[in-house]
C-alpha positions as CSV (number, residue, x, y, z in Angstrom):
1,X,-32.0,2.7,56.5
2,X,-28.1,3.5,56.7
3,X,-28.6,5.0,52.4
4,X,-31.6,7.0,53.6
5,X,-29.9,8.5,56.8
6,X,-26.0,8.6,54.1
7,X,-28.3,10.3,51.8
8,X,-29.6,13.5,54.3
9,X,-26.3,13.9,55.8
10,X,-24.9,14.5,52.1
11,X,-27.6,17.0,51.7
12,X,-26.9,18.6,55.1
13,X,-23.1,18.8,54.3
14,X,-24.0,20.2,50.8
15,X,-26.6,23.2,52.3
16,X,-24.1,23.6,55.4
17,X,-21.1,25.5,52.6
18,X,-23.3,28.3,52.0
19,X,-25.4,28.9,55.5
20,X,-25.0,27.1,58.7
21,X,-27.3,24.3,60.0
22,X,-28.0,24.8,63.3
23,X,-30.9,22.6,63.7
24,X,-32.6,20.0,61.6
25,X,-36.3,18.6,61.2
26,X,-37.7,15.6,59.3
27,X,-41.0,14.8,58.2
28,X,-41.2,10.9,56.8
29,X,-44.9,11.0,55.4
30,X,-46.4,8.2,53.3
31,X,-47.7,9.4,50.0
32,X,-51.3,8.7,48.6
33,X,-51.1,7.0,44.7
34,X,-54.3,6.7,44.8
35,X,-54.7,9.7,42.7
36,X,-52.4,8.8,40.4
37,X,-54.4,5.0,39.7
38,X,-57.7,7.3,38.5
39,X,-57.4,10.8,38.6
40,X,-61.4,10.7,38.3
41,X,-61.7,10.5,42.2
42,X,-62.3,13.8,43.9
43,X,-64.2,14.6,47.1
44,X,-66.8,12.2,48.4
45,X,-65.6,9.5,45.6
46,X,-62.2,9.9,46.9
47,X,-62.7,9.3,50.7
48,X,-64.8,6.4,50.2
49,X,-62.8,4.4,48.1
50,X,-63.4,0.7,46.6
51,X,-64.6,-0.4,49.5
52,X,-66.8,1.6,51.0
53,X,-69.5,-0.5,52.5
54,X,-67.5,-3.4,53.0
55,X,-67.0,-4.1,56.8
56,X,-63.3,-5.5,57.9
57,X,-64.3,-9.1,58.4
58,X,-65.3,-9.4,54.9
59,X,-63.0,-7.4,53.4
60,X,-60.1,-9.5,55.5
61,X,-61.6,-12.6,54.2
62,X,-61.4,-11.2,50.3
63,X,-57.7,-10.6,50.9
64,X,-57.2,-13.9,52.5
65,X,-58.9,-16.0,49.7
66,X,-60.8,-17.2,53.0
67,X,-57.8,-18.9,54.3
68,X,-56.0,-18.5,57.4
69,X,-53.5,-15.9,56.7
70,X,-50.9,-17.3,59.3
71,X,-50.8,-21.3,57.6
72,X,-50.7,-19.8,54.0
């Protein structure tokens, strides 16, 4: 956390020398890979995924190897 927040100030210093920052705004988003894994998905394919159909129970199980995931 303390190298991100060293990192934006170093930008902010460097943009200040030619305009002044009065304000700043952040945006921390999480980016999708999923395209890059199989650039075949598009529309409906895309949205549904792997594991479309498969409730939460089950799928919670699969990752689990139906074991408790607390006593692993």
């Amino acid at each position: 956390m303390e190298s991100r927040i060293a990192n934006i100030l170093t930008w902010v210093r460097r943009m200040g020398h030619g305009c002044p920052v009065g304000t700043l705004s952040l945006e921390l988003v999480k980016f999708d890979t999923a395209p890059l894994a199989d650039p075949s998905l598009v529309g409906a394919a895309y949205q549904q995924g792997i594991r479309e159909g498969m409730e939460i129970r089950e799928y919670l199980l699969h990752k689990w190897q139906r074991r408790c995931a607390y006593c692993q």
